[in-house]
C-alpha positions as CSV (number, residue, x, y, z in Angstrom):
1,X,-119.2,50.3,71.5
2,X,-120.5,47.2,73.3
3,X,-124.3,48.1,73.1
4,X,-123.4,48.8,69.1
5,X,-122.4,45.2,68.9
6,X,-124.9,43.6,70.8
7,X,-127.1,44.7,68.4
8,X,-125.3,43.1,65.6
9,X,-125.5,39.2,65.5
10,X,-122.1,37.3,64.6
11,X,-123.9,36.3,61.1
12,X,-124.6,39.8,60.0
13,X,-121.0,40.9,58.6
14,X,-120.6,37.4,57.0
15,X,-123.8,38.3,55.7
16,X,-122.9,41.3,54.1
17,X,-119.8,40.0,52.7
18,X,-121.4,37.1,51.1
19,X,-123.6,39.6,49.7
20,X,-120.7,41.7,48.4
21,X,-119.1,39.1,47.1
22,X,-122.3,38.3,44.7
23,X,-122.5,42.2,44.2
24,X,-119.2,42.3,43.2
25,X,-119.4,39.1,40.7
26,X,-122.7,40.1,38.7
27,X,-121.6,43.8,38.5
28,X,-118.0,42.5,37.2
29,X,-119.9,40.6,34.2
30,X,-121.9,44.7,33.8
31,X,-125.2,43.3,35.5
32,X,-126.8,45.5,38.8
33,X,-125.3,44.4,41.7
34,X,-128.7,44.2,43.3
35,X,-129.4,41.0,41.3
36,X,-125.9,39.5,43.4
37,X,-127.9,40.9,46.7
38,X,-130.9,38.6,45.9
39,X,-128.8,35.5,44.8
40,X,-126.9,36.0,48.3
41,X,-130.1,35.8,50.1
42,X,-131.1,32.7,48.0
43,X,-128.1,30.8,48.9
44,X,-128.1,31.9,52.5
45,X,-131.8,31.1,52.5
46,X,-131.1,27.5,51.3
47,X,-128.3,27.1,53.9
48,X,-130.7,27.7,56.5
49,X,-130.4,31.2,57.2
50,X,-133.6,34.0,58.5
51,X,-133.5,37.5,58.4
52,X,-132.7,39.2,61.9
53,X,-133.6,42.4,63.6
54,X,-130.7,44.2,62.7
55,X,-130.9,43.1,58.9
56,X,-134.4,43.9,59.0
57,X,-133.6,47.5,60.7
58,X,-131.2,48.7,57.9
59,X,-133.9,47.2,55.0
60,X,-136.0,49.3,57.1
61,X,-133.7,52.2,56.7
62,X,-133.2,51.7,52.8
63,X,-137.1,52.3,51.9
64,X,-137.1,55.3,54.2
65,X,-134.5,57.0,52.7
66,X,-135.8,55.7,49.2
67,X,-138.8,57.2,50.2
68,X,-137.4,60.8,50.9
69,X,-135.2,60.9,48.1
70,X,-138.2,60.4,45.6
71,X,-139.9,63.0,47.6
72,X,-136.9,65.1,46.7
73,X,-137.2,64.8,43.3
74,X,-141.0,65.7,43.0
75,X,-141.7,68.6,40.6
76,X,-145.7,69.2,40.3
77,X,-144.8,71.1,36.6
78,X,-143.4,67.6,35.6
79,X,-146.0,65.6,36.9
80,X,-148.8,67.9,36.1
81,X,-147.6,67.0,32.2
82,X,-150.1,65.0,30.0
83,X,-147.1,62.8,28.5
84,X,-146.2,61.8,32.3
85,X,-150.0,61.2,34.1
86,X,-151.2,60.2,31.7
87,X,-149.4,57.5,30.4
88,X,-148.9,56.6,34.5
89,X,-152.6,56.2,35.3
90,X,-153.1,54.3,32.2
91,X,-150.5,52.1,32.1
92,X,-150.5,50.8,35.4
93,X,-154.5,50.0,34.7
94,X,-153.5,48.7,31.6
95,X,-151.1,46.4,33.0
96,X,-153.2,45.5,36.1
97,X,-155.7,43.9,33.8
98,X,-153.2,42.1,31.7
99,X,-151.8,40.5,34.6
100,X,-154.7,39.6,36.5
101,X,-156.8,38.1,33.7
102,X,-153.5,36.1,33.4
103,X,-153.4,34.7,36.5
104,X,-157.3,34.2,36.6
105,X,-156.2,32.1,33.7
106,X,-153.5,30.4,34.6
107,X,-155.7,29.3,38.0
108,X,-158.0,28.1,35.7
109,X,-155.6,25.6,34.2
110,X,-154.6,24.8,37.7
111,X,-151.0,25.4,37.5
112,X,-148.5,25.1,40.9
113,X,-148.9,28.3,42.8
114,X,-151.9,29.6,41.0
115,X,-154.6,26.8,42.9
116,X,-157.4,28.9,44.9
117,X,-156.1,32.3,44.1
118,X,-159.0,34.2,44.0
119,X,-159.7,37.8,41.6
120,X,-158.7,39.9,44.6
121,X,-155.3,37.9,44.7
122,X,-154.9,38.2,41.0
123,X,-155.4,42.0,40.9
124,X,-152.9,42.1,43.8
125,X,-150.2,40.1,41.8
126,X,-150.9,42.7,38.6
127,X,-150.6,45.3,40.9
128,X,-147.1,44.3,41.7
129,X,-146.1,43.7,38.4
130,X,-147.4,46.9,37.2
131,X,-144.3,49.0,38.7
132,X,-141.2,49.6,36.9
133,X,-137.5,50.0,38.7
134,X,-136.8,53.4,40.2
135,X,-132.9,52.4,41.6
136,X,-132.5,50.6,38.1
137,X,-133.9,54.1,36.1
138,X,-132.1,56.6,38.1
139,X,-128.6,54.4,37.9
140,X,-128.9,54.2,34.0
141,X,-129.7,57.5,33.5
142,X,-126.5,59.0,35.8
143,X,-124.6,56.7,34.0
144,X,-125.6,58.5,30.4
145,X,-125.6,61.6,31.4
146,X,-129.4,61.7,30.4
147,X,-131.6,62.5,33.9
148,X,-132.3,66.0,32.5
149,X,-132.6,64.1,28.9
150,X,-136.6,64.7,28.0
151,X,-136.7,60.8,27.6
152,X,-135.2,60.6,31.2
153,X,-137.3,63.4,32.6
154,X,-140.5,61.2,31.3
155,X,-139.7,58.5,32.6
156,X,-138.2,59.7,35.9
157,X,-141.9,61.5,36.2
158,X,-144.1,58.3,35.0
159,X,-141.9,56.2,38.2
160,X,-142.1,58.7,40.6
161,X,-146.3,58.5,40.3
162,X,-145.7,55.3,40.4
163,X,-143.9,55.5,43.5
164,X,-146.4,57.5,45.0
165,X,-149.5,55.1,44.2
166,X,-147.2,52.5,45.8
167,X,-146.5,54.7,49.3
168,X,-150.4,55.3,49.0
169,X,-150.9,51.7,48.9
170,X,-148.8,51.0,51.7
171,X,-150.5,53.5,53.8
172,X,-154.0,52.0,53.3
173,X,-153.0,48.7,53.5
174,X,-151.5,48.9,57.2
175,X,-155.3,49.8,58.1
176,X,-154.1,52.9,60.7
177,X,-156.2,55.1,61.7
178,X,-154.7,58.6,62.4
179,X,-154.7,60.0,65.4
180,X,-156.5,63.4,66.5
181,X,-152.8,65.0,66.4
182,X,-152.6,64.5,62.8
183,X,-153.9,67.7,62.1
184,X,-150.7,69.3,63.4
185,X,-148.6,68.4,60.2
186,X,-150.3,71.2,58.6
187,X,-147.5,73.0,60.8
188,X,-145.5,71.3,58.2
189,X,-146.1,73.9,55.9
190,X,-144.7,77.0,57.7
191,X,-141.8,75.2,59.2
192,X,-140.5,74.6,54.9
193,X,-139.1,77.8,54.9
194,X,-137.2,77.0,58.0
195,X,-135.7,73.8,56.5
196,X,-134.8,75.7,53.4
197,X,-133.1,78.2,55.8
198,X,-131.2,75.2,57.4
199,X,-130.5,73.6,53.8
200,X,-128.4,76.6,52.8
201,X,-126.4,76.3,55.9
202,X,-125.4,72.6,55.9
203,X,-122.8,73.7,52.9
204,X,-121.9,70.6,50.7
205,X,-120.3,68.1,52.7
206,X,-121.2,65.1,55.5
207,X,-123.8,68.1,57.3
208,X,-125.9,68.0,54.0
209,X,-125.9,64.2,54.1
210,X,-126.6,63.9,58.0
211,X,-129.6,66.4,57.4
212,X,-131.3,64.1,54.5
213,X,-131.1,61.1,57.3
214,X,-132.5,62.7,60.3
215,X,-134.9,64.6,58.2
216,X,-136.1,61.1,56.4
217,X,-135.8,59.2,59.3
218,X,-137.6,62.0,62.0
219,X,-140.1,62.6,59.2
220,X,-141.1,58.9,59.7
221,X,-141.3,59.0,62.8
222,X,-143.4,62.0,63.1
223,X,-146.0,60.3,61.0
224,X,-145.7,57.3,63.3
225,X,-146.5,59.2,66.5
226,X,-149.7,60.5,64.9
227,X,-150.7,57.3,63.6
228,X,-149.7,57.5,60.0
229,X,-147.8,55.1,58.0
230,X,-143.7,56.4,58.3
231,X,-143.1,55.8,54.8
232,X,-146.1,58.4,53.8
233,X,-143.9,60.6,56.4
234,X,-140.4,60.5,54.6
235,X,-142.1,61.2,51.2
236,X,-143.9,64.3,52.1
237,X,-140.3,65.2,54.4
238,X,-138.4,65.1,51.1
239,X,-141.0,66.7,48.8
240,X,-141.0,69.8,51.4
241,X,-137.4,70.4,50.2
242,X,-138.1,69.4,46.7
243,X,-138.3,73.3,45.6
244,X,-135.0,74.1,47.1
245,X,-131.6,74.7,44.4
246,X,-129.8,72.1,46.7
247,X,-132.3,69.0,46.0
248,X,-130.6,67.0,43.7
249,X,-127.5,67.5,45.3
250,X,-129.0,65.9,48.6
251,X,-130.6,63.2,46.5
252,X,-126.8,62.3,45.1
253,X,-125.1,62.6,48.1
254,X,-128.0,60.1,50.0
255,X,-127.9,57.9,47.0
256,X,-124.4,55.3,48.4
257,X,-126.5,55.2,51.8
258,X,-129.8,54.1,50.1
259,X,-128.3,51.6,48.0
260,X,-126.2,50.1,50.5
261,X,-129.7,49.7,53.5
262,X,-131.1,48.4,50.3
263,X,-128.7,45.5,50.5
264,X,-130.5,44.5,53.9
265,X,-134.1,44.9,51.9
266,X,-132.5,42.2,48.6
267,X,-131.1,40.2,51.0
268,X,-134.0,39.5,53.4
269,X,-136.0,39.1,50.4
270,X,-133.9,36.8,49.3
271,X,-133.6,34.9,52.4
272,X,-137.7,34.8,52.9
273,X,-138.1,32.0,50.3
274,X,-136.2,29.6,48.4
275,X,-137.4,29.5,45.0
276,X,-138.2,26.1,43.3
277,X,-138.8,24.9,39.8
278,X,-142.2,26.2,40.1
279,X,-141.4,29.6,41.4
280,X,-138.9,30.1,38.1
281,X,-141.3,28.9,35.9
282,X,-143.8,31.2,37.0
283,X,-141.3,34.0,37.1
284,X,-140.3,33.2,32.9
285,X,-144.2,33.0,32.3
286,X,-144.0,36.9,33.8
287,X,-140.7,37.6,31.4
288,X,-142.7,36.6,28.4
289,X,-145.0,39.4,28.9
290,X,-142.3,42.2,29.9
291,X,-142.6,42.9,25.9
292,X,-145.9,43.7,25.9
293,X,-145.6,45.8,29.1
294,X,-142.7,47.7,27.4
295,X,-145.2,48.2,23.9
296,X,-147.9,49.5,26.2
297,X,-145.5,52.1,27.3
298,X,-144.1,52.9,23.6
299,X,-147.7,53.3,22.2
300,X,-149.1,55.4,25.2
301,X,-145.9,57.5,24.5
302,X,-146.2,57.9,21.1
303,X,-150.2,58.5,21.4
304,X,-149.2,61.8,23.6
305,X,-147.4,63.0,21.0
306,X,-143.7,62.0,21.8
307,X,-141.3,61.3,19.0
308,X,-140.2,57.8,18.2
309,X,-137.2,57.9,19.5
310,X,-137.6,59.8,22.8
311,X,-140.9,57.2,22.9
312,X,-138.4,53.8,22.2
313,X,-135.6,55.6,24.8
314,X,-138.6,56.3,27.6
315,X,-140.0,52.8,27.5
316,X,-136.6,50.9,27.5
317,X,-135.9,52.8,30.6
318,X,-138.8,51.6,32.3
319,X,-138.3,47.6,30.6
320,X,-138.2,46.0,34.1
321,X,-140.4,45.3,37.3
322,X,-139.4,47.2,40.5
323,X,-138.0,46.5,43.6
324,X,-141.0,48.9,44.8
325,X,-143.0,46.1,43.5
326,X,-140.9,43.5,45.9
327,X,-141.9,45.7,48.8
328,X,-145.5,45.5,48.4
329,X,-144.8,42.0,47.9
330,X,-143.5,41.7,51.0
331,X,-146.3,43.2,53.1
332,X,-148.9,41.4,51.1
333,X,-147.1,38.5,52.5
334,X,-146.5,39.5,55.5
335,X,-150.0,40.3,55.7
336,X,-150.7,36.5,54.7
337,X,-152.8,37.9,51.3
338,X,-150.0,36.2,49.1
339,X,-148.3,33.0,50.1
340,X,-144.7,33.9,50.8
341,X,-143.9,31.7,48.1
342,X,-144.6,34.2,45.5
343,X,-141.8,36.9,47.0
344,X,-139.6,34.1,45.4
345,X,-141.4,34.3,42.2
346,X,-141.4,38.3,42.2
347,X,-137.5,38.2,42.8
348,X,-136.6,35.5,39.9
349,X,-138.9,38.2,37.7
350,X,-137.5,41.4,39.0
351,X,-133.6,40.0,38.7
352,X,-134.4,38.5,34.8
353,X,-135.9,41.7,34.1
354,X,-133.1,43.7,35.0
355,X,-131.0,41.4,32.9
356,X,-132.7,41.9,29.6
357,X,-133.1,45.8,30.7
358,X,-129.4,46.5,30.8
359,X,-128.4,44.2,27.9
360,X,-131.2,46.4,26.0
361,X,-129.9,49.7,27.3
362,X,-126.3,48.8,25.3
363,X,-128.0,48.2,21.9
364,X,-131.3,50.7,22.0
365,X,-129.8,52.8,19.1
366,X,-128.7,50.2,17.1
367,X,-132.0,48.5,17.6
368,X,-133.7,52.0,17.0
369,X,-131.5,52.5,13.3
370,X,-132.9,49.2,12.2
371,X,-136.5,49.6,12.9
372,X,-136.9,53.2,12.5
373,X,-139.5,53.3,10.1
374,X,-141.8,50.8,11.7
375,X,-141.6,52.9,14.8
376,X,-142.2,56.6,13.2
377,X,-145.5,54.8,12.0
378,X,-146.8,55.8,15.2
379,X,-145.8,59.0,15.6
380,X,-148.9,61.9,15.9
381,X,-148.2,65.0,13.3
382,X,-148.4,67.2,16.7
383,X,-144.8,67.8,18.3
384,X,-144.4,68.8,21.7
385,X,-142.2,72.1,22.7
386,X,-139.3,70.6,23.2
387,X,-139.5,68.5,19.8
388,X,-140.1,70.6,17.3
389,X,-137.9,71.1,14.3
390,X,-135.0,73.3,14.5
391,X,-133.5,75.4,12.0
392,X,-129.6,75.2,12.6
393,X,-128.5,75.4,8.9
394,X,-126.0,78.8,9.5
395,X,-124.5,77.3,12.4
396,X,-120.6,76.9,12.2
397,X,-119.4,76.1,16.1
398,X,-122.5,74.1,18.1
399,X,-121.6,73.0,21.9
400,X,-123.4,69.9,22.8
401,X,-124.1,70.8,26.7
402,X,-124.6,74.1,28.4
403,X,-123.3,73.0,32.0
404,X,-120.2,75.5,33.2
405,X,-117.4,74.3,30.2
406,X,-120.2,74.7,27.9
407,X,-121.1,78.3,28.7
408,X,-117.6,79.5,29.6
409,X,-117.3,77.9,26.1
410,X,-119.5,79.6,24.6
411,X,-118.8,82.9,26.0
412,X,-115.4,83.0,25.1
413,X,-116.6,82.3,21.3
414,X,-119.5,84.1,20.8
415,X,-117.8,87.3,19.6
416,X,-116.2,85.8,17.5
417,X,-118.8,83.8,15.3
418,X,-122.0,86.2,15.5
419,X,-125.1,84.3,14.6
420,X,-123.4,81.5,13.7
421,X,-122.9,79.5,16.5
422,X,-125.5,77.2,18.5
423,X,-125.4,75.7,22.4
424,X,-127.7,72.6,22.8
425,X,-129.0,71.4,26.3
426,X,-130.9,68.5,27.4
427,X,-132.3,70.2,30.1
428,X,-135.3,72.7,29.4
429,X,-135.2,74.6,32.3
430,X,-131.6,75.6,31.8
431,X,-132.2,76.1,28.2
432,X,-135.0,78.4,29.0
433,X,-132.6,80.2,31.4
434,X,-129.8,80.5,28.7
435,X,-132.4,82.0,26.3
436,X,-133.2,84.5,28.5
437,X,-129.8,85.5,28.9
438,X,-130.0,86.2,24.9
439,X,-128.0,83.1,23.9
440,X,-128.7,81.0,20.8
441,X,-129.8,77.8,23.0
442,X,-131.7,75.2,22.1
443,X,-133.4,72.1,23.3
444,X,-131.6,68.7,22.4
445,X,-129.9,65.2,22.9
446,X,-126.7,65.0,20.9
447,X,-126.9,61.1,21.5
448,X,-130.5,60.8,20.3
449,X,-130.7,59.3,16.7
450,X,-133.3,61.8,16.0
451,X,-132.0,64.6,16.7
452,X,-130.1,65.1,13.6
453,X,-133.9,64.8,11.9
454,X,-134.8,67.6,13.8
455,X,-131.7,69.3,12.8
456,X,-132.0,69.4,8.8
457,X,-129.1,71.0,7.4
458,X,-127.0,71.4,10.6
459,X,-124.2,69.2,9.3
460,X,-123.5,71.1,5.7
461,X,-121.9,73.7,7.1
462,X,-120.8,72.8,10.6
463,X,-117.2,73.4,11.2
464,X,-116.7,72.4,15.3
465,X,-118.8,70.2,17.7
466,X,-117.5,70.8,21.3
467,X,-118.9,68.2,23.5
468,X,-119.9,69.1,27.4
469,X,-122.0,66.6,28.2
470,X,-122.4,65.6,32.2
471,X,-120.8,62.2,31.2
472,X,-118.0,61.1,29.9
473,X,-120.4,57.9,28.3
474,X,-122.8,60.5,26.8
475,X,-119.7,62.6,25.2
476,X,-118.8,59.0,23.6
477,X,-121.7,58.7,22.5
478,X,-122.3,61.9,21.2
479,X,-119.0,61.4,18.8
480,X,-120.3,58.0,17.8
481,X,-123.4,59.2,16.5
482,X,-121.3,62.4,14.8
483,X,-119.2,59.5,13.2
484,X,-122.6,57.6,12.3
485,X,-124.2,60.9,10.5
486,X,-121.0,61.5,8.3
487,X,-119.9,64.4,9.9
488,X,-116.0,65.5,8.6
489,X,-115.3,68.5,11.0
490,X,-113.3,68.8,14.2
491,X,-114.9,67.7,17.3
492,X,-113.5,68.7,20.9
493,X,-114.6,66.8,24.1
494,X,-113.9,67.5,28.0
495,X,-113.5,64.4,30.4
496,X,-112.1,64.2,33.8
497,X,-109.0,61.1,34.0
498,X,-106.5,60.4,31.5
499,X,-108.1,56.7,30.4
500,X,-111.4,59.1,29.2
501,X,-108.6,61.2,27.4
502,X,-107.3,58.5,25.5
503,X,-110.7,56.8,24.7
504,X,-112.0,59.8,23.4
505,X,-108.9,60.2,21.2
506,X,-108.9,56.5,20.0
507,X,-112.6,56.9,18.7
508,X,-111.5,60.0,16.3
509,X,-112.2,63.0,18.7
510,X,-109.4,66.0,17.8
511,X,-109.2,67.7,20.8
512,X,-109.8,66.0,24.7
513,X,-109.5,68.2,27.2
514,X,-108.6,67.0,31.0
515,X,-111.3,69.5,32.6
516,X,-108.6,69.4,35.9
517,X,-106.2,69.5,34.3
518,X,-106.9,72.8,31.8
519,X,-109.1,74.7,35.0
520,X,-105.1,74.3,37.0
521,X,-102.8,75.2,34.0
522,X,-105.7,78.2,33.7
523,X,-105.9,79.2,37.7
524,X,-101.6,78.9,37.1
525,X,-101.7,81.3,34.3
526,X,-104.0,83.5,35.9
527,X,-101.8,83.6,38.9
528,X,-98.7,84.3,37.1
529,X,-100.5,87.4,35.0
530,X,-101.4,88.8,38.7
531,X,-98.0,88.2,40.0
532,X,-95.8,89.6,36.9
């Protein structure tokens, strides 16, 4: 217990409860808690504070395990998808240029900060700028209930290339040159089924957890021995269990531990610079442009043949900069290619962004109603799969979410209204799965304004909407927009506390069903038909 706490300097907990405290205030007024993280390191920064080994060590820890827990959500089918690398590549060149033949510009007006920075440094600062938020993404899209959403697959895909340009980038940059032993990661390969075969053992508890960390953290390391950059190491670690049914569920249960090392990461950012009136400025001279960085993204969407909507819903997702964008900052700095100075600058820019990003996220369908048909102008005639127009007018009973209530659901109905009742999934893989099965399942987001285009006639003769969705934010939503569209029928929803209960009841919803509550009163009356 000693060693443990000699390695941990008196300052640290304060530290981290300062840091809490800030977390605590901006997520209390519904801002990301990271933005509290930063202002911490700012104000310890400005009371004389420096980063230490051990903060250092756990920042350390949170890009690792950021690292493998991309690597565990890399698909090759999703990223082999014209929608996804395509609008990737072309964006981040897109935005690269933007940026740098800004701050070419700007150095030719000789503003603060901008004095002597030559084309190199300019494509550098683009570079940065050219990420969008993975931590931001993936929180936004748990919250909705939309990461199998097409809109959230998209733009889960366009950040984890992203992500992947960024580890590249990191690799080069650190100038290592591997050793004649890295040959012997091709062992890799054979030893996957192995980790698979250890995967299904570590059932779904603190073992499952334990095994993401020593198998993020050892892959590192094994990279490091043979002379390659660690973080290349816990990306390829994760993306050898990326094919395995228990994936996501290691992703989720890694997720608390990556956000909370990340507070070391925000904070010694934070603490590496103080920013000034000149950092801020520069920082709002960055906002200006987010707008333009978001269009880029709408029209490159549209011009692969996404709908408007799904288009508008992809791009607001990705309306920030990155903290992946901070950490390249950082070891430009470090590297003395960017005055530390500009981390400051990044940080102000990263923190506003996220601002606007979840203000925007609250209001995107209202925002979407009113400007509908200056959006559609820039949708192509050709539809993708998963977008095509659906022909739902003899459906009675539809079920909005085809998780386990919303097959059990269905299966308990289906006798009874043949051909006339409808499941809808987000997901394409599962509804592909359903189909094949030889249920009436179709590809859909009950919250997605458009949807109802795509589902001409649906409403005339719809009796019942059940809502299963994975959240109890998306089954509000989904009601909401039922409401919007002038549906009169009977809508049932499940949610999991009595608070979501009453919610759902307040906004009009018939039927809410405590999903606890009904599986015990139905394991009870099961019991009881046994026993009698």
């Amino acid at each position: 217990m000693d060693a443990i706490l000699l390695s941990i300097h008196p300052n640290d907990p304060l530290w981290i409860a300062i840091a809490f405290i800030f977390g605590l205030l901006v997520r209390m007024v519904g801002l990301p808690p990271l933005i509290g993280f930063l202002v911490a390191g700012f104000l310890l920064h400005a009371l004389g504070a420096e980063a230490d080994e051990f903060l250092n060590t756990i920042a350390d820890m949170g890009i690792t395990i950021l690292l493998f827990s991309i690597g565990l959500k890399l698909r090759p089918q999703l990223l082999a998808r014209a929608e996804v690398w395509g609008v990737a590549s072309i964006h981040m060149g897109l935005v690269i240029l933007m940026f740098a033949a800004l701050v070419m510009l700007l150095t030719q007006l000789g503003l603060p900060l901008f004095v002597d920075l030559d084309l190199k440094t300019s494509f550098l600062i683009g570079f940065v700028l050219s990420f969008s938020s993975t931590v931001f993404a993936i929180k936004i899209l748990d919250e909705l209930g939309a990461m199998s959403s097409k809109h959230g697959q998209v733009a889960i895909g366009v950040l984890v290339i992203q992500d992947i340009v960024a580890v590249l980038f990191l690799a080069i940059s650190v100038g290592k040159v591997p050793s004649l032993w890295a040959i012997s990661l091709l062992l890799l390969f054979p030893l996957r089924s192995l980790f698979h075969k250890v995967l299904d053992k570590t059932g779904h508890g603190e073992l499952l957890v334990l095994f993401g960390i020593v198998l993020a953290l050892g892959g590192a390391d094994v990279f490091e021995l043979v002379g390659m950059k660690g973080d290349v190491g816990a990306l390829v670690f994760g993306m050898l269990l990326a094919s395995h049914n228990k994936a996501n569920e290691m992703a989720k249960a890694l997720l608390s531990f990556k956000d909370l090392f990340l507070v070391g990461f925000f904070l010694s950012i934070g603490m590496t610079a103080l920013p000034g009136w000149e950092e801020l400025l520069v920082a709002l001279i960055f906002i200006a442009f987010l707008p333009l960085k978001v269009a880029i993204y709408f029209g490159l969407f549209s011009t692969f043949y996404l709908r408007a909507s799904t288009s508008w819903r992809t791009s607001l997702n990705l309306a920030n900069y990155s903290e992946f964008g901070l950490i390249v900052g950082a070891l430009a700095a470090s590297a003395g290619w960017l005055p530390k100075e500009w981390l400051a600058v990044f940080a102000i820019a990263l923190s506003i962004s996220f601002i606007l990003s979840a203000s925007l996220v609250n209001v995107r369908d209202l925002l979407y109603q009113n400007w509908r048909a200056r959006l559609r102008v820039f949708e192509r005639g050709k539809r993708l799969s998963e977008e095509q127009d659906l022909n739902l007018a003899h459906v009675k009973i539809v079920i909005f979410g085809m998780g386990r209530m919303g097959t059990a659901a269905y299966t308990a109905m289906e006798n009874d209204y043949p051909d006339q009742m409808a499941g809808v999934e987000v997901n394409p893989a599962k509804t592909k799965d359903h189909q094949d099965l030889g249920r009436h399942v179709i590809s859909g987001d009950a919250t997605n304004p458009d949807f109802w285009t795509r589902a001409r006639g649906l409403l005339d003769g719809l009796e019942w909407v059940m809502l299963t969705l994975p959240s109890h934010r998306a089954n509000v939503a989904a009601a909401k927009r039922l409401q919007q569209m002038g549906y009169n029928g009977r809508i049932a929803a499940t949610s999991k506390f009595p608070d979501e209960e009453q919610e759902l009841r307040d906004i009009g919803v018939d039927l809410a069903f405590n999903i606890y509550t009904e599986a015990g009163l139905g394991f009870a009356t099961g019991l009881k038909k046994i026993v009698n």
